[in-house]
C-alpha positions as protocol buffer text, in pm:
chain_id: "A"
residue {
  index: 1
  type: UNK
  ca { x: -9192 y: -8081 z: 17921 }
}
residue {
  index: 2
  type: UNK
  ca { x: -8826 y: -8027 z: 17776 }
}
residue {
  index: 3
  type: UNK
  ca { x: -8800 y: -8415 z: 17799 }
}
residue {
  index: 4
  type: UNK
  ca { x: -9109 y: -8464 z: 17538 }
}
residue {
  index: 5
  type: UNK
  ca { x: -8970 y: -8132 z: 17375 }
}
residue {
  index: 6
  type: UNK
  ca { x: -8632 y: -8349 z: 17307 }
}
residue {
  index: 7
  type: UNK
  ca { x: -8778 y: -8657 z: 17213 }
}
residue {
  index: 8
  type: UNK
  ca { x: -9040 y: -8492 z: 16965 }
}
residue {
  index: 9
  type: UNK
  ca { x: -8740 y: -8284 z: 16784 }
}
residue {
  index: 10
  type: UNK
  ca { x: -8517 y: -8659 z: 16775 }
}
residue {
  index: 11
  type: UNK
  ca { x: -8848 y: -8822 z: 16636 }
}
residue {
  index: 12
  type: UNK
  ca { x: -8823 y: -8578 z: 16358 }
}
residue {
  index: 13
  type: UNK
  ca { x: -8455 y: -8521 z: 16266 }
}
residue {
  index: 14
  type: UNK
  ca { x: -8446 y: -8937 z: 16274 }
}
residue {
  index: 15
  type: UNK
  ca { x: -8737 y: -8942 z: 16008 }
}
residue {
  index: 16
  type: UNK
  ca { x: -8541 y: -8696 z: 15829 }
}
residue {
  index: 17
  type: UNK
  ca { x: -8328 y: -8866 z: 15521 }
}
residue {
  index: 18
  type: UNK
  ca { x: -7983 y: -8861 z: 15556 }
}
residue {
  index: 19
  type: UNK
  ca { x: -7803 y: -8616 z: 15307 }
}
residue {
  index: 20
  type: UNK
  ca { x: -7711 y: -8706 z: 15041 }
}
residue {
  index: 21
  type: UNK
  ca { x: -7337 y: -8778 z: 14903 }
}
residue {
  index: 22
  type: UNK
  ca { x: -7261 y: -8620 z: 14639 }
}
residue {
  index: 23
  type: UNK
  ca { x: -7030 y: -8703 z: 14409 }
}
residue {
  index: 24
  type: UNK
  ca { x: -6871 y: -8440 z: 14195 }
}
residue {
  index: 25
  type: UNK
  ca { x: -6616 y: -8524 z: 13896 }
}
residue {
  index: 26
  type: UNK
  ca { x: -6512 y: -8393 z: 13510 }
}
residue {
  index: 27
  type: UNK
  ca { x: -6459 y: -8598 z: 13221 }
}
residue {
  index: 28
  type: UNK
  ca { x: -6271 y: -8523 z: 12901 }
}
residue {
  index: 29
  type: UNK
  ca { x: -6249 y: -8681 z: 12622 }
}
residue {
  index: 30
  type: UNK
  ca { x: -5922 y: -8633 z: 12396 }
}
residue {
  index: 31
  type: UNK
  ca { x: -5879 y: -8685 z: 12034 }
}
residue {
  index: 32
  type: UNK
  ca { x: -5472 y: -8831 z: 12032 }
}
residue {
  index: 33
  type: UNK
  ca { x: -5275 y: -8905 z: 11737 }
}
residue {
  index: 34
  type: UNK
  ca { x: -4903 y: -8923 z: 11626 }
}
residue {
  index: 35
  type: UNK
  ca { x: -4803 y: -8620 z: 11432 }
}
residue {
  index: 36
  type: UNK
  ca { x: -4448 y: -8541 z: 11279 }
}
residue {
  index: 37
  type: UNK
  ca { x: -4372 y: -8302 z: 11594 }
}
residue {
  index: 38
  type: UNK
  ca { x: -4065 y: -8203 z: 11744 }
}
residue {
  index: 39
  type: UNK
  ca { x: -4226 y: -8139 z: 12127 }
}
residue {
  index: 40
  type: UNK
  ca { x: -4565 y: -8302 z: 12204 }
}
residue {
  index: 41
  type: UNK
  ca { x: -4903 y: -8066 z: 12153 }
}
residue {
  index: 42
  type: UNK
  ca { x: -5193 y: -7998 z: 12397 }
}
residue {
  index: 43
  type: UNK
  ca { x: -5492 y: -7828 z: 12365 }
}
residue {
  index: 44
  type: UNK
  ca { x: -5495 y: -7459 z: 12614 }
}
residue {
  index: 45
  type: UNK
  ca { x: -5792 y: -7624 z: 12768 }
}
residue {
  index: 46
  type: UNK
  ca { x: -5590 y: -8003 z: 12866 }
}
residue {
  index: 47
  type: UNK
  ca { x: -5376 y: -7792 z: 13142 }
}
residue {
  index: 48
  type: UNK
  ca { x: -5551 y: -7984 z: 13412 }
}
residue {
  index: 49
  type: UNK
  ca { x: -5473 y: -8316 z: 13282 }
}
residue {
  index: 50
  type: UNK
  ca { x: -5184 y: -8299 z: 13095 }
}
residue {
  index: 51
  type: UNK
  ca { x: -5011 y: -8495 z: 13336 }
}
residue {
  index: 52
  type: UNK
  ca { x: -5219 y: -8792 z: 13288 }
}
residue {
  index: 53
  type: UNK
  ca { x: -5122 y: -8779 z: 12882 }
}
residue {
  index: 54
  type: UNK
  ca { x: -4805 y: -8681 z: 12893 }
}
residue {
  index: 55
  type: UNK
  ca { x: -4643 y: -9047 z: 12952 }
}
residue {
  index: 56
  type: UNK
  ca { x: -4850 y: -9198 z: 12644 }
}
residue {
  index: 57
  type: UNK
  ca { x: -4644 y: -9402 z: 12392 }
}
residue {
  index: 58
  type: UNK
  ca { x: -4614 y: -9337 z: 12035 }
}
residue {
  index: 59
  type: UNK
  ca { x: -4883 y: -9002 z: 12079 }
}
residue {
  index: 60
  type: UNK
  ca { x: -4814 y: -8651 z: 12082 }
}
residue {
  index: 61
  type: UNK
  ca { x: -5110 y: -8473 z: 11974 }
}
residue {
  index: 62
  type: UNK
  ca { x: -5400 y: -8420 z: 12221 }
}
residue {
  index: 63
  type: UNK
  ca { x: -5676 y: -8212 z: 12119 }
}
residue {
  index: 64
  type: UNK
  ca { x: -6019 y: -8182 z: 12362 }
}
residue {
  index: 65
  type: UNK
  ca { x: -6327 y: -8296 z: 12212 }
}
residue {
  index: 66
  type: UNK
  ca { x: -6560 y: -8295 z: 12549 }
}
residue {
  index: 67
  type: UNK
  ca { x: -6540 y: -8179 z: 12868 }
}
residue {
  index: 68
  type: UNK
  ca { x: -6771 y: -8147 z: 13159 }
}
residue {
  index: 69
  type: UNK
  ca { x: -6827 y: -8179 z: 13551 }
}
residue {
  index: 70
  type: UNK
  ca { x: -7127 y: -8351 z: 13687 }
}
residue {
  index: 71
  type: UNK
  ca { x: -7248 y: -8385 z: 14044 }
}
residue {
  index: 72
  type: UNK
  ca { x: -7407 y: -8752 z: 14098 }
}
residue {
  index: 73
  type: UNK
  ca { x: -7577 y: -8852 z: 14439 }
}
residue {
  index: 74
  type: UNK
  ca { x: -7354 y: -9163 z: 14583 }
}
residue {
  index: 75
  type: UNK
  ca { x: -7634 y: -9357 z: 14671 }
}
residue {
  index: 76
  type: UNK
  ca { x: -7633 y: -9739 z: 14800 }
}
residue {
  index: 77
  type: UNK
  ca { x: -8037 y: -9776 z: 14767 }
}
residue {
  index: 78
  type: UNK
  ca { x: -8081 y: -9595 z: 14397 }
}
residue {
  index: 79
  type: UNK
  ca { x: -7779 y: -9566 z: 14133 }
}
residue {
  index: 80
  type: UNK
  ca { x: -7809 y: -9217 z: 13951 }
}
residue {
  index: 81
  type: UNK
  ca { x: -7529 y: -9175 z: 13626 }
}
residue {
  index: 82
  type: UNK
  ca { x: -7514 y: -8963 z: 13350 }
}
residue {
  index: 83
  type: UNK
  ca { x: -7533 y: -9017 z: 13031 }
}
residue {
  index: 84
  type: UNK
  ca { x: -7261 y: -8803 z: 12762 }
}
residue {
  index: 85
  type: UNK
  ca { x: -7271 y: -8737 z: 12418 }
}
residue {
  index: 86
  type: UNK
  ca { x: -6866 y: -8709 z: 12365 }
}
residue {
  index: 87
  type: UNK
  ca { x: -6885 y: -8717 z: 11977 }
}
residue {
  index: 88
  type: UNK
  ca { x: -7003 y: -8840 z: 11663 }
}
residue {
  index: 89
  type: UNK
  ca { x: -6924 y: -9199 z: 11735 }
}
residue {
  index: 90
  type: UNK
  ca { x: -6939 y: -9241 z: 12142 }
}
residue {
  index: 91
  type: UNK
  ca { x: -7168 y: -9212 z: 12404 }
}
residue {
  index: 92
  type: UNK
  ca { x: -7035 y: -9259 z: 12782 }
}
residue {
  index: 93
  type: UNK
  ca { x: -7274 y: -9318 z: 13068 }
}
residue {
  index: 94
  type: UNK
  ca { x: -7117 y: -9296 z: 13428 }
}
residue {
  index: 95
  type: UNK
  ca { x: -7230 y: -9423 z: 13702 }
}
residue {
  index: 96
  type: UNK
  ca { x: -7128 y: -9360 z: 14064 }
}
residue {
  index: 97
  type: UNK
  ca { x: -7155 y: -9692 z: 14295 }
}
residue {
  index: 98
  type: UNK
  ca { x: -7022 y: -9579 z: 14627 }
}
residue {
  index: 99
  type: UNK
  ca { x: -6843 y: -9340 z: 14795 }
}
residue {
  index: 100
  type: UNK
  ca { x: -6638 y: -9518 z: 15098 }
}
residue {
  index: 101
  type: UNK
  ca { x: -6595 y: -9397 z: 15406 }
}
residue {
  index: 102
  type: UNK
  ca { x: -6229 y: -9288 z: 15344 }
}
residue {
  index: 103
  type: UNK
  ca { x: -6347 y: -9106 z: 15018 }
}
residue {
  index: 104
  type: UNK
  ca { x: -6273 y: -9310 z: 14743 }
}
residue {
  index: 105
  type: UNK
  ca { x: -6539 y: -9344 z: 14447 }
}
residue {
  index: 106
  type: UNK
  ca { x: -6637 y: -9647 z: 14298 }
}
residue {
  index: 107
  type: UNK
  ca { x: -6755 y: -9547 z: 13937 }
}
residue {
  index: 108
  type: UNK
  ca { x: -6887 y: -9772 z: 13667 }
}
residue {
  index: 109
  type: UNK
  ca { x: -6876 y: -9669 z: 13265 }
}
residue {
  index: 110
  type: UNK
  ca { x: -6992 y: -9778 z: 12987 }
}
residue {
  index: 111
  type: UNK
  ca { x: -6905 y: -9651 z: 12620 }
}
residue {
  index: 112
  type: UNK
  ca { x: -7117 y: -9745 z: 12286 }
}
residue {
  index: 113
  type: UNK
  ca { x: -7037 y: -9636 z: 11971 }
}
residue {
  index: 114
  type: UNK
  ca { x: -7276 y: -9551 z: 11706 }
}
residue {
  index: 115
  type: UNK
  ca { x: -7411 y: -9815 z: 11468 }
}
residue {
  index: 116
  type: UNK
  ca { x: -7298 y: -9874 z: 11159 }
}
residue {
  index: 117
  type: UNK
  ca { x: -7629 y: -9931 z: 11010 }
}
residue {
  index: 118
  type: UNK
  ca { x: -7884 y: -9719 z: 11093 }
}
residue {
  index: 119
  type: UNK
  ca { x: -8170 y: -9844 z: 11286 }
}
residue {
  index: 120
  type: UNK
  ca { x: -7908 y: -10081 z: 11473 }
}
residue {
  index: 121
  type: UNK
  ca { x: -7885 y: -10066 z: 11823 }
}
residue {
  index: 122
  type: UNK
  ca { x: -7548 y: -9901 z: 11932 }
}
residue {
  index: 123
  type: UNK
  ca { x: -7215 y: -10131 z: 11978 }
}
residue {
  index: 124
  type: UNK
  ca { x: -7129 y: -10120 z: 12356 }
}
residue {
  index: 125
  type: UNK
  ca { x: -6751 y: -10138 z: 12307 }
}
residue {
  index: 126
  type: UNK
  ca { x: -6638 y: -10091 z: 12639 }
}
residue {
  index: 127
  type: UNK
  ca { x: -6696 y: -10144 z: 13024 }
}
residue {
  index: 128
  type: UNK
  ca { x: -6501 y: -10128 z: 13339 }
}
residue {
  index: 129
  type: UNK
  ca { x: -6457 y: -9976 z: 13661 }
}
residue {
  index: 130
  type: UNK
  ca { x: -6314 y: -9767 z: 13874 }
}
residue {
  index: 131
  type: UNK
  ca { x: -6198 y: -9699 z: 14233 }
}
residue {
  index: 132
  type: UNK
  ca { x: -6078 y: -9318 z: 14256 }
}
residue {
  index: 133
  type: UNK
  ca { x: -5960 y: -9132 z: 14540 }
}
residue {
  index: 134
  type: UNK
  ca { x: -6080 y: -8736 z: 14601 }
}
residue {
  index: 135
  type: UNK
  ca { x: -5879 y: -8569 z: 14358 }
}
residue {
  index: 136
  type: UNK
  ca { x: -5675 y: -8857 z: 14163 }
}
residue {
  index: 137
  type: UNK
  ca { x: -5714 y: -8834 z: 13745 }
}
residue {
  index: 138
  type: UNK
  ca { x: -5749 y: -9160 z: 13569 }
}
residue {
  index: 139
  type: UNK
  ca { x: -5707 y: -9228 z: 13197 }
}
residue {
  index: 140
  type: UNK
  ca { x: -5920 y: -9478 z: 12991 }
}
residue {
  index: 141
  type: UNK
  ca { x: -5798 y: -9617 z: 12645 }
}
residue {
  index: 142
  type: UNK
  ca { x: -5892 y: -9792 z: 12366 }
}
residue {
  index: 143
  type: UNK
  ca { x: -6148 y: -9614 z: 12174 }
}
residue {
  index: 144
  type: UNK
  ca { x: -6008 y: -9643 z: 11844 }
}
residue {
  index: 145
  type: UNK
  ca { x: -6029 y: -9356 z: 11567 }
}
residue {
  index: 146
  type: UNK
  ca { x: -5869 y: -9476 z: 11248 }
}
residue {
  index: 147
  type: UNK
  ca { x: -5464 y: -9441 z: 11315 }
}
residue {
  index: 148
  type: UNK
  ca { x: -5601 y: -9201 z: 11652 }
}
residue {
  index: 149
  type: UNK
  ca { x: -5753 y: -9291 z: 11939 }
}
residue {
  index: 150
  type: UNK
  ca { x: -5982 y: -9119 z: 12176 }
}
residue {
  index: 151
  type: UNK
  ca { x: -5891 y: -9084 z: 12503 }
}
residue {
  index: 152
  type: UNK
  ca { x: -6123 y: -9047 z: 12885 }
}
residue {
  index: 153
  type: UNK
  ca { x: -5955 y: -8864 z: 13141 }
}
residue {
  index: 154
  type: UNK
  ca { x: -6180 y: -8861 z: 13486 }
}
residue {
  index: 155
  type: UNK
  ca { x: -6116 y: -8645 z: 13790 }
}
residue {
  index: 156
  type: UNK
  ca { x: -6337 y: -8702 z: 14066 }
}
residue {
  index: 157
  type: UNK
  ca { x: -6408 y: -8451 z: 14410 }
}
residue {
  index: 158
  type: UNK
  ca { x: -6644 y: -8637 z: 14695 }
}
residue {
  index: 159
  type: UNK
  ca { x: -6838 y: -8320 z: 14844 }
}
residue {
  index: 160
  type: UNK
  ca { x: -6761 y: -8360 z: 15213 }
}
């Protein structure tokens, strides 16, 4: 009886799904130019990054124009992202690929910028990837803003 009470209560937990891993991270985006300063400035709410702007060459403004944590499902069978609104020009959609065994994230983005013409589809004007570990900030250039540039700081946290 406890035998067939065992086996019945493995049947079920192994037809259970495994849980899910979740993926938990912020984005920012940051407006940077070069202004006639004497010390660099950073927005109050860039504290948690500043150290991933603060070696940038020939910038010393950095003003936050977007910010926000998301929690993704790290999911080999069915990608999930998220999809940003960061201004008037760009879009970013993240994607989580993985999360390895020894916590790093694999994330894929993609940012478009508005048409010019309205009715065009959007300009996809950048795509790469990453490989993060828990904790670690990364910083993604080369959205261009007139003589500024917009800048993507990432932060990721694997839930255990």
């Amino acid at each position: 009886m406890l035998y067939a009470g065992l086996t019945i209560l493995w049947a079920v937990m192994a037809a259970q799904p495994a849980p899910a891993k979740t993926v938990s991270f912020s984005v920012w985006a940051v407006h940077a130019t070069h202004e006639d300063r004497p010390s660099p400035y950073f927005d109050a709410g860039l504290d948690a990054i500043r150290s991933a702007l603060d070696d940038l060459p020939f910038l010393n403004t950095f003003r936050e124009v977007y910010n926000k944590q998301c929690e993704l499902e790290a999911d080999s069978e069915r990608k999930t992202s998220e999809t940003m609104r960061l201004d008037d020009r760009y879009t970013l959609s993240v994607t989580v690929n993985s999360r390895e065994a020894d916590g790093h994230v694999r994330l894929e983005l993609r940012v478009e910028a508005a048409p010019k013409i309205e009715g065009d589809p959007p300009v996809r004007v950048l795509t790469t990837r990453l490989r993060m570990k828990p904790g670690e900030m990364a910083a993604v250039r080369g959205l261009r803003r007139g003589p500024a540039e917009t800048i993507l700081v990432f932060r990721c946290e694997p839930k255990k």
